[in-house]
N, C-alpha and C positions, 0 to 999 in steps of 0.2 A: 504494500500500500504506500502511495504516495504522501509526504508530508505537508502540511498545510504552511505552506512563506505567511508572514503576517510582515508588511511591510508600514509605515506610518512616514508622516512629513508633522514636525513638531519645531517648536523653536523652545517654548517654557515648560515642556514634558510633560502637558498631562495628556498629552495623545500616545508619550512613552507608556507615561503610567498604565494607561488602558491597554497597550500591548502586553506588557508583559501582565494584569492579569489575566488574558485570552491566551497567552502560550502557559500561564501556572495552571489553569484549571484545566486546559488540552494535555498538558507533559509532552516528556520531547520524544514521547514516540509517534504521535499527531502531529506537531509543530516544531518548526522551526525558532531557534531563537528571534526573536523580533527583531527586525533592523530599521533604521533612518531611509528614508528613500533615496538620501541625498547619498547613500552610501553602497547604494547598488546601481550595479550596471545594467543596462538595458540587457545585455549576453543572460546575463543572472535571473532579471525578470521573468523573458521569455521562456525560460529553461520548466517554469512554473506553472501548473496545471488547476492548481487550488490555492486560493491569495484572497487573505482576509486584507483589506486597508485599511487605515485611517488618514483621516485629515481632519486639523482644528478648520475651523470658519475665521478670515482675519476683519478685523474693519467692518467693511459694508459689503458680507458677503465673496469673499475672493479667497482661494487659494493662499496658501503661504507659500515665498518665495523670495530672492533678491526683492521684488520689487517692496514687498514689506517688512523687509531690515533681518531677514535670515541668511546673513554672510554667506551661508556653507552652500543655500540653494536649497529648494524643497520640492515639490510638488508641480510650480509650476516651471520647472527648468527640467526636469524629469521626462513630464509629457510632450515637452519641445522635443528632447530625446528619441522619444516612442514614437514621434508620428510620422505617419505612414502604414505601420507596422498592423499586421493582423492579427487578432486575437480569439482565431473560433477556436470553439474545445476548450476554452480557458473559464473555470468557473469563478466567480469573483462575490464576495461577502463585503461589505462595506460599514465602517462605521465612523460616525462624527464627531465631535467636541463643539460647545459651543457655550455661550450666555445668553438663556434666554429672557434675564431681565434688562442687560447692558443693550445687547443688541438680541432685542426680540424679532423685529424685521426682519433680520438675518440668518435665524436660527440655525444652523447647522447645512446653509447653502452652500460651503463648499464641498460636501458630499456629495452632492448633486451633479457638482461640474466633474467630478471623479466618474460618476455613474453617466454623465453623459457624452464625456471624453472614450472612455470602457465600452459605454453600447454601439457606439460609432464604431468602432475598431472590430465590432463582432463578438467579446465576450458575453457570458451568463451573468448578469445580475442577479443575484440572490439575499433572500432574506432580510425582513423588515421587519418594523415595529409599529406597534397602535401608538398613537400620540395623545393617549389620555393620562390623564398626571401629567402631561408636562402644559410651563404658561408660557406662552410665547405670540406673537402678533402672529407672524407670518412665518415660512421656510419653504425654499423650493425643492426640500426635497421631501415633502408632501404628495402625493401623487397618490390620489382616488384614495383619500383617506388614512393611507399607512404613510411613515418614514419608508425609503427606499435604502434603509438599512438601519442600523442600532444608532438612535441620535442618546448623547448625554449630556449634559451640564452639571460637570464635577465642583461646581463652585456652587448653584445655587440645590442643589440636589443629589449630591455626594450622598449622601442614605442610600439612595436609591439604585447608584449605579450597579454593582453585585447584582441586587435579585436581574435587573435589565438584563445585564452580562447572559445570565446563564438565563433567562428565558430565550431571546435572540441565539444565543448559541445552540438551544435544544431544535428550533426552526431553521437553522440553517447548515449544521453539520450534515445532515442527511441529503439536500440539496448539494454539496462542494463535495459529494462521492463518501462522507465519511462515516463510518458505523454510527448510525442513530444510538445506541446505546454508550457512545462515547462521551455525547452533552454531560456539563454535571449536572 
């Protein structure tokens, strides 16, 4: 069985923090140790079959990258990278970071630009969440009533993120090829 890449773009870590607890509650016979995006090759990427993401939401909605003061590069200098490139066969899990009291308007949009970056290219999106319990104005990765993957806000709702965690992950292990009995 193939291991699951859990790749993230983060600048203040709580997009880290979220990876690694998806590869502790996985272990590393599912998962891959989690890496920075800014730290993998495109060669590396492609080589992957099953690929949890994250990305924080910066400002007004946008990707992190150079242009929003992440030296190292994130997210969107990555995708600059990948494009062109096809991606059938490739099942993909997505998850966000965001505030949804700072910037509620924005709530976890740059998931979205991941998921629509990814669908364009030809991968499987997978696995979402109901967006009840959370306050937030608006987000475009809302789509006919679900998140179009695991949205959190570790700042105003750090309680909650865990139980999120492992429901999201009970609905989409099975979808990215992985033994349903694997969720915790």
């Amino acid at each position: 069985m193939n291991t699951l890449a859990i790749y993230f773009g983060t600048d203040t870590g709580t997009t880290r923090l979220i990876a690694k607890k998806i590869a502790k509650r996985l272990g590393p016979d599912l998962a891959m140790k989690p890496l920075n995006i800014n730290r993998v090759s495109v060669e590396t990427f492609l080589q992957q079959d099953q690929l949890i993401l994250g990305t924080p939401t910066y400002g007004e909605g946008v990707l992190p990258g150079i242009a929003t003061g992440i030296a190292a590069g994130s997210w969107e200098e990555f995708l600059a990278e990948l494009a062109g490139q096809r991606l059938d066969g490739k099942r993909i899990a997505l998850y966000g970071t965001g505030d949804q009291e700072k910037y509620g308007e924005y709530f976890v949009d740059a998931m979205y630009l991941l998921y629509e970056k990814f669908t364009v290219m030809g991968a499987t999106l997978v696995g979402g969440c109901d967006p009840t319990g959370y306050n937030f104005t608006s987000s475009k990765a809302l789509i006919d009533g679900r998140f179009i993957g695991l949205a959190l806000d570790n700042h105003t709702q750090s309680r909650m993120t865990d139980e999120r965690i492992d429901r999201w992950l009970k609905e989409c292990l099975p979808l990215l090829g992985m033994p349903a009995d694997a969720a915790p």
